[in-house]
TIVEX-468520 format. One line per field, with one value per residue (C-alpha): chain; x, z, y; residue in three letters; residue number from 0. Coordinates in steps of 0.1 Angstrom, whole numbers, plus 5000, padded with zeros to 4 digits. Last residue first. Layout:
// residues N
mol	A, ...
xx	X, ...
zz	Z, ...
yy	Y, ...
type	ALA, ...
seq	NUM, ...
// end
This chain:
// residues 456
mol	A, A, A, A, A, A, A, A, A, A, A, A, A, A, A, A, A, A, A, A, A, A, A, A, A, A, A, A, A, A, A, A, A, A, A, A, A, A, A, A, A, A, A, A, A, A, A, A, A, A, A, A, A, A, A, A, A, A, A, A, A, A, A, A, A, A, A, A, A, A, A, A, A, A, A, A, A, A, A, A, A, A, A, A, A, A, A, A, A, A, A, A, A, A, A, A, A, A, A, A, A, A, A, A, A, A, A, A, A, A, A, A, A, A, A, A, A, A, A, A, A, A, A, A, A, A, A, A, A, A, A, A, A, A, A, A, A, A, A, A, A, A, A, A, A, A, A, A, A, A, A, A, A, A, A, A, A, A, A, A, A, A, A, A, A, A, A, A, A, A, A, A, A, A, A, A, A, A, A, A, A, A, A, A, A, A, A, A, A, A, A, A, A, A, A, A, A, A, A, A, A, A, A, A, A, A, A, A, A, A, A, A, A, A, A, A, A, A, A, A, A, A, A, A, A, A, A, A, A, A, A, A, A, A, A, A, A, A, A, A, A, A, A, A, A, A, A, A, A, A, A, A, A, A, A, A, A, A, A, A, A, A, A, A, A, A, A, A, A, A, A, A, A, A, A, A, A, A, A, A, A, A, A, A, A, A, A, A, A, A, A, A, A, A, A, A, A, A, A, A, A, A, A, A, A, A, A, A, A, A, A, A, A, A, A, A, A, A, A, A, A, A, A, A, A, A, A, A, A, A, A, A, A, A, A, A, A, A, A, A, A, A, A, A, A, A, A, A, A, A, A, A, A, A, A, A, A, A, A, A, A, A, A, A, A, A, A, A, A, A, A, A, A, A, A, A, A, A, A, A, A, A, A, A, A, A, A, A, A, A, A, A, A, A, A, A, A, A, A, A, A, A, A, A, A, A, A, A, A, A, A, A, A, A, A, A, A, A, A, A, A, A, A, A, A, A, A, A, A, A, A, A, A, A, A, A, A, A, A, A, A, A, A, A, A, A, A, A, A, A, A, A, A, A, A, A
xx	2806, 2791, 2776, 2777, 2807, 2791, 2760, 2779, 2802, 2770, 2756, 2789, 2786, 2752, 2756, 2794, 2783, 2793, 2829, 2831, 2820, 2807, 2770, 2778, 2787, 2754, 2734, 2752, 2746, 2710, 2701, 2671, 2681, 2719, 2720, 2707, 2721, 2761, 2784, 2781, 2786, 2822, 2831, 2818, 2835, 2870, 2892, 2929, 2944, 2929, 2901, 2901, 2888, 2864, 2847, 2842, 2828, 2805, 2798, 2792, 2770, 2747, 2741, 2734, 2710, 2690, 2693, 2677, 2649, 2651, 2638, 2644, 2676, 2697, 2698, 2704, 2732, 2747, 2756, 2767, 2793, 2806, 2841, 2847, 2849, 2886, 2899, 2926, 2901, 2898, 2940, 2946, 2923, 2931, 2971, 2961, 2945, 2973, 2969, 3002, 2993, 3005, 2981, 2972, 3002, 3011, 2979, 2980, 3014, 3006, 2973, 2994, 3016, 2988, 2972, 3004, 3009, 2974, 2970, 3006, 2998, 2970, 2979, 3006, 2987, 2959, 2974, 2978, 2945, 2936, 2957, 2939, 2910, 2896, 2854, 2847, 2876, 2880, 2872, 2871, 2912, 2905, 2887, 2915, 2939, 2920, 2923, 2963, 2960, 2938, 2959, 2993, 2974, 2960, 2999, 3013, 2989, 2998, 3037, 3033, 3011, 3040, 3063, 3051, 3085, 3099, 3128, 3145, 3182, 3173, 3205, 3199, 3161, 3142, 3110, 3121, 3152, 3143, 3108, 3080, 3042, 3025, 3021, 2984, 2975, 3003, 2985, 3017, 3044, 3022, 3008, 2971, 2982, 2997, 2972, 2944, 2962, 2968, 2934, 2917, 2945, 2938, 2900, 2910, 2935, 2901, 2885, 2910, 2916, 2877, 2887, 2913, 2885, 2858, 2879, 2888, 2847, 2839, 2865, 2839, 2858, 2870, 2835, 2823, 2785, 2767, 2801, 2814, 2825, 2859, 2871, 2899, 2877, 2844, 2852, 2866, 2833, 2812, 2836, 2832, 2795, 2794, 2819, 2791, 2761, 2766, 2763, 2732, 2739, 2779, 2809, 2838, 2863, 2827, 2832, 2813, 2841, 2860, 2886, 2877, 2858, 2866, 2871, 2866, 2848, 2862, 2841, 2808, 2806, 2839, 2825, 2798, 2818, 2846, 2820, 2809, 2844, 2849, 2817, 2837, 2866, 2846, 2825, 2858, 2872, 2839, 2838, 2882, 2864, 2837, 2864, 2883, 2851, 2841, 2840, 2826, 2842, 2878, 2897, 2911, 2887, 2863, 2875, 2864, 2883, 2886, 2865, 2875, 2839, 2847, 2882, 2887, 2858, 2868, 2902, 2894, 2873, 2898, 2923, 2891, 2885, 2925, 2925, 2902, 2909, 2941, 2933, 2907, 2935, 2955, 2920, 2920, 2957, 2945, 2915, 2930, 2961, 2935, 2917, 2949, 2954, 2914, 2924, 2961, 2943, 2914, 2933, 2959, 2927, 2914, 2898, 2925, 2954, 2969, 2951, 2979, 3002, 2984, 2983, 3022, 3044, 3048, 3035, 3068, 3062, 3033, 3043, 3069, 3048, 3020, 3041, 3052, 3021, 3010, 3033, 3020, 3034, 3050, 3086, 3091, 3072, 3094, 3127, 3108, 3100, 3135, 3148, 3123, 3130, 3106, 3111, 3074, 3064, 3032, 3029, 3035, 3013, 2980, 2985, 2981, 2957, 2934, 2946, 2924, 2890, 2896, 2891, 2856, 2839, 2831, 2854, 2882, 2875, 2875, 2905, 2921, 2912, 2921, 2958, 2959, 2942, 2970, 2996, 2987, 2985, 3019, 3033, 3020, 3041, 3072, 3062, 3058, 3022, 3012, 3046, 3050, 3017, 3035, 3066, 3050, 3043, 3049, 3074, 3088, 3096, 3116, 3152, 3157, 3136, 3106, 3075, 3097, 3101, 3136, 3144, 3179
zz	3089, 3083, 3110, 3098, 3113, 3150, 3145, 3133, 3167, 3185, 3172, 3177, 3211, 3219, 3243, 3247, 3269, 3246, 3242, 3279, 3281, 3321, 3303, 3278, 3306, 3326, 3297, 3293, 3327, 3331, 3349, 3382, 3399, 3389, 3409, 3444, 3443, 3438, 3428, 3389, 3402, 3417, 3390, 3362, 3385, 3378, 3401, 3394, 3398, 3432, 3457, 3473, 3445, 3432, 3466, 3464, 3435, 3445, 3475, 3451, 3428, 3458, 3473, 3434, 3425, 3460, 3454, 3415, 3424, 3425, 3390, 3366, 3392, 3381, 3343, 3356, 3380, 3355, 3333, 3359, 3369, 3335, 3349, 3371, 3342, 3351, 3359, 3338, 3304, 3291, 3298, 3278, 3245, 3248, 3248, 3219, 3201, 3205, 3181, 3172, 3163, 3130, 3123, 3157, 3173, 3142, 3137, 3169, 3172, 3148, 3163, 3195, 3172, 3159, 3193, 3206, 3179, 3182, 3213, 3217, 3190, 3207, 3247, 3243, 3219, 3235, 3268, 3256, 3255, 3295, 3293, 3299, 3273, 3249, 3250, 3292, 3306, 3293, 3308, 3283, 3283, 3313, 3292, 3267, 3297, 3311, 3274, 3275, 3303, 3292, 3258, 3284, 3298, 3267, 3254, 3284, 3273, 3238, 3243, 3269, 3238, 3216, 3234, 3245, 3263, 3239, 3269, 3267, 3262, 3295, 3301, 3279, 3273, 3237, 3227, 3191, 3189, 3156, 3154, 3160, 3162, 3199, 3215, 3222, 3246, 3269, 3299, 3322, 3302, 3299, 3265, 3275, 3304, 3278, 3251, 3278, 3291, 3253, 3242, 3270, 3266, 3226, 3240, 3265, 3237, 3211, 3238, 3243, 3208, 3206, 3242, 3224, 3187, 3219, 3237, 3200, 3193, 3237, 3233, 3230, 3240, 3198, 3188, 3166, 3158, 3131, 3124, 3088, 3082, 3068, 3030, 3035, 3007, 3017, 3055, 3042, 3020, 3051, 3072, 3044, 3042, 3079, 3082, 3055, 3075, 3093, 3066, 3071, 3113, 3115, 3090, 3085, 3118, 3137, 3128, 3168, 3180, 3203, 3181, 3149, 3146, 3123, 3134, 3109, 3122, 3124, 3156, 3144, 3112, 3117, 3154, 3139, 3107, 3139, 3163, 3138, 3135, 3167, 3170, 3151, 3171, 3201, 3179, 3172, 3210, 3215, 3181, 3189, 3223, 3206, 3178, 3210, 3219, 3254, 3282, 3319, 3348, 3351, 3371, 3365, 3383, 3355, 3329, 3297, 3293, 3255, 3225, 3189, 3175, 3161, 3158, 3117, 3115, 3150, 3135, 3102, 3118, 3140, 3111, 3087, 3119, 3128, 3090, 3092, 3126, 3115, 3080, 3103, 3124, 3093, 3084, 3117, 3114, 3084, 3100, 3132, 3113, 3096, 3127, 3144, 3117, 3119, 3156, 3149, 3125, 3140, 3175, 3159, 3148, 3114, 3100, 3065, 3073, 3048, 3026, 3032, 3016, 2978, 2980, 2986, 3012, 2992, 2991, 3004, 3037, 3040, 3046, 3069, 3095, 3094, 3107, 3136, 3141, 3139, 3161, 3196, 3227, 3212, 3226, 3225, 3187, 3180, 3183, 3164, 3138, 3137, 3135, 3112, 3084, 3056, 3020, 3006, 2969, 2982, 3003, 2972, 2951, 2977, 2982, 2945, 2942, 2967, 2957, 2923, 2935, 2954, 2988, 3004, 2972, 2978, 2955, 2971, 3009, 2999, 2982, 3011, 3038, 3021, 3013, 3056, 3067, 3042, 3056, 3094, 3075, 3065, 3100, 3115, 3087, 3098, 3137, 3123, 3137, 3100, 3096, 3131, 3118, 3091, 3108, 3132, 3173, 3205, 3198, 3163, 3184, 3217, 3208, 3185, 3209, 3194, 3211, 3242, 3248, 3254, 3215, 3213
yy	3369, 3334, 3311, 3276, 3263, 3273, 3253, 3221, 3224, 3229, 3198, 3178, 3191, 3179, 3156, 3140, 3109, 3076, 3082, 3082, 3051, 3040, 3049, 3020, 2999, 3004, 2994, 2965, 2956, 2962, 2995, 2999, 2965, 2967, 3003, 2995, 2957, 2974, 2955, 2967, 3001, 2996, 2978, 3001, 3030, 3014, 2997, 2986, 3019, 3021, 3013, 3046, 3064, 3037, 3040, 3079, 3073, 3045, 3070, 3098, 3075, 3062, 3102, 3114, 3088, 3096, 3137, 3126, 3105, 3067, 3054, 3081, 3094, 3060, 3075, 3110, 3092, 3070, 3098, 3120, 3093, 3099, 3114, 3089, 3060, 3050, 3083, 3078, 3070, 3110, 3114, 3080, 3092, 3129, 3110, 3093, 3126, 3142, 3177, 3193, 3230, 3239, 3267, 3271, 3281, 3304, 3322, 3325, 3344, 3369, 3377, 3385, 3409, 3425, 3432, 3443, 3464, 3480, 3492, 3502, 3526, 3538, 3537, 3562, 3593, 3578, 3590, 3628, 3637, 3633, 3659, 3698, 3687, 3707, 3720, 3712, 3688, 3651, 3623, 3598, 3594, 3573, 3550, 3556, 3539, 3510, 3496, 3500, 3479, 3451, 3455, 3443, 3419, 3403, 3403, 3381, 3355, 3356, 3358, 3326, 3307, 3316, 3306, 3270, 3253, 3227, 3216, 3185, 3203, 3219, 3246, 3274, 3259, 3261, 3275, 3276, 3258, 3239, 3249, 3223, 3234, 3240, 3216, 3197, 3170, 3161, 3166, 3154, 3170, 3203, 3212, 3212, 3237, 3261, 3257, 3261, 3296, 3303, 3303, 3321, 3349, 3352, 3353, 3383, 3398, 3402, 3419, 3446, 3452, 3461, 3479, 3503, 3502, 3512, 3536, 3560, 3557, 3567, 3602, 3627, 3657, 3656, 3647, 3676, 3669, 3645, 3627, 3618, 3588, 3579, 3576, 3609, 3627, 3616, 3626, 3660, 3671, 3659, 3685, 3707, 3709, 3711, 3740, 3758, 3749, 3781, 3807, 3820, 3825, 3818, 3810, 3788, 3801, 3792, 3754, 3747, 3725, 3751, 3762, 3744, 3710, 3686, 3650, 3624, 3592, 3554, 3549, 3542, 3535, 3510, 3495, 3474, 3456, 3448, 3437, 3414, 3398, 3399, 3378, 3355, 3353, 3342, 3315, 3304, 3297, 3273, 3255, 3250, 3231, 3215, 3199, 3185, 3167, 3169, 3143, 3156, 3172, 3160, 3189, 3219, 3238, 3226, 3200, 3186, 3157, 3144, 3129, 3139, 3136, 3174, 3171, 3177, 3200, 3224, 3224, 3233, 3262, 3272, 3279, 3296, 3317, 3326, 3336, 3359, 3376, 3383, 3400, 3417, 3430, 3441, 3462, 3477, 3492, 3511, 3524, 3531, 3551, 3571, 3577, 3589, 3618, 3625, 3632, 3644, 3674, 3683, 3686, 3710, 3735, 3738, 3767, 3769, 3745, 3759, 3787, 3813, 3789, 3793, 3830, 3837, 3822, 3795, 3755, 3744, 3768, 3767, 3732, 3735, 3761, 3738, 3711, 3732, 3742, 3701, 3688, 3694, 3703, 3737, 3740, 3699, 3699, 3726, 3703, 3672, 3694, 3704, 3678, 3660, 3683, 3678, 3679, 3689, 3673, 3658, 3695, 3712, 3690, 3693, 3727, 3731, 3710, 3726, 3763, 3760, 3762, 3795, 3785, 3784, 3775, 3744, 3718, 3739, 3732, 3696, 3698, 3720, 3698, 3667, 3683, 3689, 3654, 3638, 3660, 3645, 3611, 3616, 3627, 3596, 3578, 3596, 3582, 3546, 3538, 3520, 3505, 3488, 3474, 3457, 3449, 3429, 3432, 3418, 3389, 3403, 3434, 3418, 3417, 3452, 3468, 3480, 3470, 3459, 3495, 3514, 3517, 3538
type	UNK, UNK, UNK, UNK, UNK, UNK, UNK, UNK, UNK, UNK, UNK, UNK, UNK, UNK, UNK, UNK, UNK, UNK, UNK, UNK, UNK, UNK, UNK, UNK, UNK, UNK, UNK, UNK, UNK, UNK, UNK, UNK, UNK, UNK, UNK, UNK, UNK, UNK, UNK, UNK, UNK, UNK, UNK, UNK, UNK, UNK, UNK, UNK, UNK, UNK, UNK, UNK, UNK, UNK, UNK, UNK, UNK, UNK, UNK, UNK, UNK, UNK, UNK, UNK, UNK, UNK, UNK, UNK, UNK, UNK, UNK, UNK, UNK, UNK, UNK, UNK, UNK, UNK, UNK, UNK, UNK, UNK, UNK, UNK, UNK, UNK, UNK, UNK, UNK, UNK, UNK, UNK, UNK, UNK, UNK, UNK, UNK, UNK, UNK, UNK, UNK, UNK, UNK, UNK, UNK, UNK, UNK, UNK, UNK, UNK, UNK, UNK, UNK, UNK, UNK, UNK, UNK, UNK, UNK, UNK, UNK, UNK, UNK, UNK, UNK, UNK, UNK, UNK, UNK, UNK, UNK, UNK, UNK, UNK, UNK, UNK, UNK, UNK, UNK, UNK, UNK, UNK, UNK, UNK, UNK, UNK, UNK, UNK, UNK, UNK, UNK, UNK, UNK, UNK, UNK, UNK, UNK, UNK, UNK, UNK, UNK, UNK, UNK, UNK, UNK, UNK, UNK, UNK, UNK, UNK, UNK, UNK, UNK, UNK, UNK, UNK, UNK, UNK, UNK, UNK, UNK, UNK, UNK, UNK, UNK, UNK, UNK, UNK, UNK, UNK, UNK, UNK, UNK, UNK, UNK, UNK, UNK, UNK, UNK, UNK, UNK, UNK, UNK, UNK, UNK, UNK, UNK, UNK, UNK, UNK, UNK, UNK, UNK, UNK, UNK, UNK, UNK, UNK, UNK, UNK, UNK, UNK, UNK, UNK, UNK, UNK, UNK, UNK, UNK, UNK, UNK, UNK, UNK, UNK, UNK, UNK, UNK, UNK, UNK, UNK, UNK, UNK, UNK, UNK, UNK, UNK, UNK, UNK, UNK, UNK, UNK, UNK, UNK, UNK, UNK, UNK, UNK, UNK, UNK, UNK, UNK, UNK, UNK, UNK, UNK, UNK, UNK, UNK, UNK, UNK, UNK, UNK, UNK, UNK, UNK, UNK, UNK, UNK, UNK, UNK, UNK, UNK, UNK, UNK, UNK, UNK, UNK, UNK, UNK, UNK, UNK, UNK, UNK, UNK, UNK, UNK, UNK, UNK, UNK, UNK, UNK, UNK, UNK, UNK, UNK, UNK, UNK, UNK, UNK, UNK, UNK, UNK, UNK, UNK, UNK, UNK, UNK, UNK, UNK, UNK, UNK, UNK, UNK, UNK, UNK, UNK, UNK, UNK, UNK, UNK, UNK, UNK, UNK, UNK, UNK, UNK, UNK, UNK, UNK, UNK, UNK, UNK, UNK, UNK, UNK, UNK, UNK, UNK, UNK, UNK, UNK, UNK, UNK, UNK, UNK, UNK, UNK, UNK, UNK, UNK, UNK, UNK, UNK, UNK, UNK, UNK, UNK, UNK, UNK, UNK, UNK, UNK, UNK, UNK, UNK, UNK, UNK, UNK, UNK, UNK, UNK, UNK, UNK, UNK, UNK, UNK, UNK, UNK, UNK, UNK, UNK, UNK, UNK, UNK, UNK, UNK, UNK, UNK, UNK, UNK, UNK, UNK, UNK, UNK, UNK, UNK, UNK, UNK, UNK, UNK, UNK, UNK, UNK, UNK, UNK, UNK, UNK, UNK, UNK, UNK, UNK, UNK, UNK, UNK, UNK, UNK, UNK, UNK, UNK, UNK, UNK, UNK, UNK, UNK, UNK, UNK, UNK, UNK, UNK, UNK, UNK, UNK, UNK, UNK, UNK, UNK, UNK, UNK, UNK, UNK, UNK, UNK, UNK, UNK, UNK, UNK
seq	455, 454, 453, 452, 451, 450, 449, 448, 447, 446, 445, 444, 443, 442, 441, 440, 439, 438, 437, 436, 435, 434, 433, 432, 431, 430, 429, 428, 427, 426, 425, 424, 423, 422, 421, 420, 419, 418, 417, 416, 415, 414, 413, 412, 411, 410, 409, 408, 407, 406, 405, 404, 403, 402, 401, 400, 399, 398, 397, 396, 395, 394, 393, 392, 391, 390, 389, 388, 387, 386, 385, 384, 383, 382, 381, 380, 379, 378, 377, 376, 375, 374, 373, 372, 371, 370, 369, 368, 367, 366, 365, 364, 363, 362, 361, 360, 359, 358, 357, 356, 355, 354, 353, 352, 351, 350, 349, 348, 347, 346, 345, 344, 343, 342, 341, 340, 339, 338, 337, 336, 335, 334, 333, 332, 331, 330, 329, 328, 327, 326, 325, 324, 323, 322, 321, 320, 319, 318, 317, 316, 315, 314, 313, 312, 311, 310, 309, 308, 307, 306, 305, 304, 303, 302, 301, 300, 299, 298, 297, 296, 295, 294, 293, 292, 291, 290, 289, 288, 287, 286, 285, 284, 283, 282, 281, 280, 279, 278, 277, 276, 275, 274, 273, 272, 271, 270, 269, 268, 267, 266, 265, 264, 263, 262, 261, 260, 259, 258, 257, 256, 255, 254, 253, 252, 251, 250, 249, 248, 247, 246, 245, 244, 243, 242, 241, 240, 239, 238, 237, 236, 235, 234, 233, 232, 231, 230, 229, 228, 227, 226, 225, 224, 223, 222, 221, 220, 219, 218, 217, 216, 215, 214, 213, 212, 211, 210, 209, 208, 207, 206, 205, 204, 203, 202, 201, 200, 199, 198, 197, 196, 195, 194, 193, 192, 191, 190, 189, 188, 187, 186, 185, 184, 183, 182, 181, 180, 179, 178, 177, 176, 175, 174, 173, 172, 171, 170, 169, 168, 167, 166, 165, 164, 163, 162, 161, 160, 159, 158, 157, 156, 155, 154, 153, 152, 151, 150, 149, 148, 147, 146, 145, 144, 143, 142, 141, 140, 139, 138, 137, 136, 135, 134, 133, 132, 131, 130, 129, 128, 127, 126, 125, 124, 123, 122, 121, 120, 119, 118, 117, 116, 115, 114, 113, 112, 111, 110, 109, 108, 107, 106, 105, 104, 103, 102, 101, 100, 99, 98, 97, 96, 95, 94, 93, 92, 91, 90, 89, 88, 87, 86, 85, 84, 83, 82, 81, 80, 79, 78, 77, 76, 75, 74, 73, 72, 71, 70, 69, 68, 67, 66, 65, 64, 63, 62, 61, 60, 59, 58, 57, 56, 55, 54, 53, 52, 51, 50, 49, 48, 47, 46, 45, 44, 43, 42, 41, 40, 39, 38, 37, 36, 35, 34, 33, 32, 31, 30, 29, 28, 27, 26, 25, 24, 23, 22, 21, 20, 19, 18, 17, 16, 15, 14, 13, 12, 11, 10, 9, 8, 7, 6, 5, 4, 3, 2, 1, 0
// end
């Protein structure tokens, strides 16, 4: 009986997907261990260090292998780790005789579920990218369509200065496209096979003139398994396993950006953005009116929960002299959760903000509701070129203060337009255009361009 939110038979779809449920399936896990096993062999064939034909033959057998989960899972408990009692099933259905002896020939268990883990990393990376993509071509439509949008840029959650709704979507894609590049980085890096032996030095394959022989097969492995081959044993090297953890990490803190300003944007009196309309989705057991923003609240509670499971493979780092006493054992948790959630909270964007509901009337009525306020930097840098810039500052912050108390009735043009001190330095017109909103965005359509024409 699932006791995790990740696959409870209420929660799943929220916090993850089929697909990548698929990829950390616990029978799939087992695969990739066999895959690391058969590669093994092939590539210890091809060089000589099993006879050259045992490599297929393992490699059919164990293809072929009925396994029984039971009692793998049973010896698993007694052992700690799977992979004896795997071994002990596939030599099995390879045969007692010559071609069985050869499994799992100089390996050790960590060998196998690192390179194991890798493979699932590897696999569950490319579904992120897939994510990724498409979150970048949605932003980037947005950040086209709405890119002279203006609206309320705010800071402390209040009105600070007008921004375009297209500069906003510019700012959360330039994020997701440096995830991108930190994706290409991290793969050579990170996405390594681990072969190592005993202690890491490949002594089971040969010492002094016949030392370079584990290397050759380790190289012979990463070609064979399509992963990178590492210049020395990493297994108490943990840093490549932390950084895809923290990648996923990092891509959950801009999902969590996101949603927070989808969330507050979305409120009844902002009334800006909303997320698209299901029948029901989002809906209230006892508020018929209520549309609340699900997805966005999934996203946000997802970058915690990757934040966490970060904080746990950097503790994994710290591992003890050549094989760890436990510090191990927490990828085999934080991993997989790793990269559900962060499928699942990619999942969720790329619904949000493929239908998003964009208000451009209410950005409109929300940008003009403080009544010119939120240009009153405009008219002080004009102002400051003929009375300093502390002098501008003092007589716009009392005309704001001034508008303030005045009322709905009262906007800052008024205010400004009374005042001898500010009509003898700016003409009238010129004082209204800089009491437009519309007309004080600087260079966001610029940056907006800048950001749609970086590639990855």
């Amino acid at each position: 009986m699932p006791t995790s939110a990740l696959d409870s038979l209420l929660f799943k779809n929220l916090f993850g997907t089929a697909a990548i449920r698929a990829i950390f399936d616990d029978k799939t896990y087992i695969q990739r261990c066999i895959d690391v096993e058969t590669a093994l062999a092939r590539a210890q064939s091809k060089l000589g260090v099993i006879p050259a034909e045992i490599g297929a033959r393992i490699t059919a057998a164990c293809t072929n292998a009925t396994l029984d989960y039971d009692r793998l899972s049973n010896e698993t408990e007694i052992v700690g780790y799977p992979i004896l009692p795997l071994v002990r099933q596939l030599v099995a259905a390879c045969g007692e005789g010559e071609a069985g002896s050869y499994v799992h020939w100089g390996a050790t268990t960590q060998d196998i579920q690192d390179t194991a883990a890798v493979l699932q990393m590897k696999d569950g990376l490319l579904l992120v990218e897939e994510y990724l993509r498409k979150l970048v071509g949605t932003l980037s439509r947005l950040a086209q369509k709405y890119r002279d949008t203006p609206m309320a840029g705010r800071t402390h959650l209040q009105h600070a200065l007008p921004v375009t709704f297209g500069y906003k979507c510019a700012v959360y894609l330039s994020g997701f496209q440096r995830h991108l590049e930190r994706l290409q980085q991290l793969r050579p890096r990170c996405l390594l096979v681990q072969f190592g032996g005993a202690a890491g030095t490949l002594a089971s394959l040969g010492s002094g003139r016949e030392a370079e022989t584990g290397v050759k097969v380790r190289r012979a492995l990463a070609e064979e398994l399509g992963l990178h081959d590492p210049v020395v044993t990493w297994h108490t090297a943990r840093d490549g396993v932390a950084e895809i953890v923290n990648f996923l990490a990092l891509v959950g803190g801009s999902l969590g950006k996101l949603a927070l300003d989808l969330i507050v944007m979305s409120s009844n009196e902002l009334g800006e953005v909303s997320e698209p309309f299901v029948p029901h989705r989002g809906a209230s057991s006892t508020m018929p009116q209520k549309r609340n923003p699900i997805s966005s609240e999934v996203m946000l509670a997802a970058s915690k929960l990757l934040r966490a499971n970060a904080s746990l493979c950097l503790d994994a780092m710290v591992t003890d002299f050549e094989r760890a006493t436990g510090p191990w054992h927490l990828e085999w948790v934080a991993v997989p959760e790793a990269f559900i959630v962060a499928v699942g909270v990619l999942h969720q964007a790329d619904f949000a903000m493929s239908g998003l509901v964009v208000n451009v009337d209410q950005m409109g009525r929300n940008l003009n509701s403080t009544r010119g306020l939120i240009v009153a930097e405009a008219v002080m840098m004009e102002l400051a070129k003929h009375t300093g810039r502390q002098k501008a500052h003092d007589i716009v912050y009392e005309a704001c203060k001034e508008t303030i108390e005045a009322g709905e009735s009262t906007s800052l043009f008024d205010v400004l337009s009374g005042k001898q001190q500010v009509t003898a330095s700016i003409a009238t017109d010129k004082l209204r255009g800089l009491c437009d909103p519309a007309n004080y965005l600087g260079a966001a359509s610029v940056m907006v361009d800048d950001v749609l024409a970086v590639r990855y």
